[in-house]
C-alpha positions in Angstrom: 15.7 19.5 -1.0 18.2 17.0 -2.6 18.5 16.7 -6.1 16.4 13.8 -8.1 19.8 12.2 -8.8 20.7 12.0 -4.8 16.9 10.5 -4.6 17.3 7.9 -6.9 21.0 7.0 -6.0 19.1 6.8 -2.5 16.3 4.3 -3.5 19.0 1.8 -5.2 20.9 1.8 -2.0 17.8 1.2 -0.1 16.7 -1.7 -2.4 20.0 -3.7 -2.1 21.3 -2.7 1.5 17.6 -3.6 2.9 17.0 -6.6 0.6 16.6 -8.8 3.0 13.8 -6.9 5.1 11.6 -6.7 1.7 12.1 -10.5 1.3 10.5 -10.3 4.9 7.8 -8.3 4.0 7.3 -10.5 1.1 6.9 -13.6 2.9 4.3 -12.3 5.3 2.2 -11.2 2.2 2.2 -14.3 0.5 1.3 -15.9 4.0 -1.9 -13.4 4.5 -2.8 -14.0 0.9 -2.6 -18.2 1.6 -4.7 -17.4 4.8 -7.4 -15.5 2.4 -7.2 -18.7 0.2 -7.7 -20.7 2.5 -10.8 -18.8 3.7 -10.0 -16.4 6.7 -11.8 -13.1 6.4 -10.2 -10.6 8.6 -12.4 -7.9 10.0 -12.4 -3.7 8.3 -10.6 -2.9 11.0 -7.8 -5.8 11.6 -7.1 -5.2 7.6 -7.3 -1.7 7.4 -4.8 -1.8 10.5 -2.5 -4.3 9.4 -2.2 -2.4 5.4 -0.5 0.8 7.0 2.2 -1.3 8.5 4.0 -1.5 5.4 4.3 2.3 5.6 5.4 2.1 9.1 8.4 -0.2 7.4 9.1 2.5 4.7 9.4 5.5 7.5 12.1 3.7 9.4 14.1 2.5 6.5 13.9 6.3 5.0 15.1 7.5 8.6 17.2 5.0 8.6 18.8 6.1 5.3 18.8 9.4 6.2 15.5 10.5 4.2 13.4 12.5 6.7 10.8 14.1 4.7 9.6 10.3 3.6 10.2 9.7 7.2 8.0 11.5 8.3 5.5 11.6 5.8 5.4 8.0 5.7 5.1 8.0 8.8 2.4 10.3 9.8 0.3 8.4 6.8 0.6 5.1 8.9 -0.1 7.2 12.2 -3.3 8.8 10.1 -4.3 5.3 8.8 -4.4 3.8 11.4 -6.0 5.7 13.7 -9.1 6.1 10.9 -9.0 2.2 10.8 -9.3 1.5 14.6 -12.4 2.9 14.3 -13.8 0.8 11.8 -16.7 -2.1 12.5 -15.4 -5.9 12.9 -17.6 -6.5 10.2 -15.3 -8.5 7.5 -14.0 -7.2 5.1 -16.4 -7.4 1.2 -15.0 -7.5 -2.4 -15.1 -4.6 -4.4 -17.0 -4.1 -7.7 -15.5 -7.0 -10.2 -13.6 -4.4 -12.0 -12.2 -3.1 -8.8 -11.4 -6.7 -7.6 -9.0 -6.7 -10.9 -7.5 -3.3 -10.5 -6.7 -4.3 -6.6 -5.2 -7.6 -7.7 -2.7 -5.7 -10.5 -2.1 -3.2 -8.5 -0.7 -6.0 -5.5 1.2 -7.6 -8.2 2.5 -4.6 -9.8 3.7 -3.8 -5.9 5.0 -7.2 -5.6 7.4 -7.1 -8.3 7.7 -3.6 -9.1 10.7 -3.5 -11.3 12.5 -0.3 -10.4 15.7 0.4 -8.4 16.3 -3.8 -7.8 19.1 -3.7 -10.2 19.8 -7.9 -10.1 19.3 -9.5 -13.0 17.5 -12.6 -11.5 13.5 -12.7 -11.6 14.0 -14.3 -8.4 15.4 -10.8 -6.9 12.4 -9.1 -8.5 10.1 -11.5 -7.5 11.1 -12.2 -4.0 13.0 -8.7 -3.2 11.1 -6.0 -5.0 11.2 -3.0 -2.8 8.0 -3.3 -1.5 7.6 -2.7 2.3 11.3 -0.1 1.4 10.5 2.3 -0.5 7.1 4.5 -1.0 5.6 4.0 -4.6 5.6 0.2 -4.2 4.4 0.4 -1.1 1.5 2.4 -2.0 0.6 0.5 -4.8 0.4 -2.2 -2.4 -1.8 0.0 -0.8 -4.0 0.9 -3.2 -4.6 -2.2 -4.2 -5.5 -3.8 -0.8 -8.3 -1.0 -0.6 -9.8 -1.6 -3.9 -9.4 -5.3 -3.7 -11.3 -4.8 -0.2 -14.3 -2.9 -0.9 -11.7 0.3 0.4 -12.1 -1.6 3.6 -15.6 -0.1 4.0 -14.0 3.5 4.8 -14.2 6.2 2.4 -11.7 8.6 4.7 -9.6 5.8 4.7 -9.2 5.3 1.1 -9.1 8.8 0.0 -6.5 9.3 2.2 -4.5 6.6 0.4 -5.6 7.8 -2.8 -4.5 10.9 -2.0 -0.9 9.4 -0.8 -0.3 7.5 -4.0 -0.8 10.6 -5.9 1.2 13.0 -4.7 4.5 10.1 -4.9 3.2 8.7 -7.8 2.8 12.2 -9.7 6.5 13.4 -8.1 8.1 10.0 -9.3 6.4 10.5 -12.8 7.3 14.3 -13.5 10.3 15.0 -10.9 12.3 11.5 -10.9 11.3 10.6 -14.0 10.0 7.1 -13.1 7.8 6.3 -15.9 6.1 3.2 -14.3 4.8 5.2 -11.4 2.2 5.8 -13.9 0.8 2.8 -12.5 -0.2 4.3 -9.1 -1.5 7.2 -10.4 -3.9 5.2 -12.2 -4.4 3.1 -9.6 -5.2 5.7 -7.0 -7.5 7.4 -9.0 -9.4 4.0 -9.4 -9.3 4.3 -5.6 -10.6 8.3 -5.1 -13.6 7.4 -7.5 -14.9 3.8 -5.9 -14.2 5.6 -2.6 -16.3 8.2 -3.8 -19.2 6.5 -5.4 -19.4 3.4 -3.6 -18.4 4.3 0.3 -20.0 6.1 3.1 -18.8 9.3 4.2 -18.4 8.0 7.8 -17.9 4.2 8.4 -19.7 2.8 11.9 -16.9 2.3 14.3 -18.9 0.3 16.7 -19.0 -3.6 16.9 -21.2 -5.6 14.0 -22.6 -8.6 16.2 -21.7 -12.1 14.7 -25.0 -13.0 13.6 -25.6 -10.4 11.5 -22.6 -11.4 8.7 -22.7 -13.7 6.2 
């Protein structure tokens, strides 16, 4: 296992040699987030689809990089969410609870502009470049967020397994890297475990919702 130094040295190379592909992944947010403005409702299983590719993104860049282990973990977490979202209902996607609606909204902006390892100066680099999309914590704050923003997309196994995700990297950022800020995840994912918990079914439908019946 390298050393924490080699895995931070790693991440800053990361976030300015793949700039341009979190700029990328940046734009496409703030074009899904006008489309949600604007009034589209995607379906559970569209979104819960479409929030693992982010982690898809982070798997190549860490094999790219010459990261296995968060190659393949990534990895197999966007394989595992999105075979759990496939089989989710085309009913669209509900709000949270209000104070999950603001936890899933700080959490996407925390994610947007997550402020370590971008070492620019600009707040255009941070808020345009962040390395969302690159590297794992931001990406699973991201994450996190989505779910609780989106009533966990209507999937308990889905959100625990996030949940579960953002914990284990934001608790090894926290104590082993010492990346203080990846407190945020931690909280956020625990946020996550319990609405998951109290508020989801065990098992989410996986058939079709017919048209008529949503709002």
């Amino acid at each position: 296992m390298p050393a924490p130094a080699e895995v931070l040295a790693s991440s800053e190379a990361i976030a300015k040699e793949a700039f341009a592909l979190a700029v990328v992944w940046h734009a496409a947010v703030a074009f899904f987030v006008f489309g949600l403005a604007l009034g589209a409702r995607p379906s559970r299983r569209a979104a819960a689809v479409l929030a693992a590719l982010p982690l898809a993104s982070v798997s190549a860049v860490a094999f790219a990089f010459g990261n296995p282990f968060n190659g393949v973990v990534c990895g197999g977490l966007a394989v595992a969410l999105t075979i759990v979202g496939a089989r989710l209902d085309d009913g669209r996607v509900r709000g949270g609870p209000g104070w999950a609606v603001i936890a899933g909204i700080l959490m996407m902006a925390f994610a947007w502009s997550y402020p370590e390892f971008v070492r620019s100066r600009s707040a255009w680099a941070h808020l345009v470049g962040a390395p969302f999309g690159l590297l794992p914590c931001p990406t699973l704050s991201f994450l996190v967020g989505a779910a609780l923003l989106g009533g966990g997309f209507g999937s308990r196994p889905w959100s625990l397994v996030a949940a579960a995700a953002g914990l284990l990297y934001g608790l090894t950022g926290i104590f082993w890297l010492q990346v203080r800020i990846d407190l945020v995840l931690v909280a956020g994912s625990l946020l996550l475990a319990v609405a998951a918990i109290v508020a989801l079914p065990s098992r989410a439908p996986h058939h079709a919702m017919p048209t008529a019946l949503l709002p």
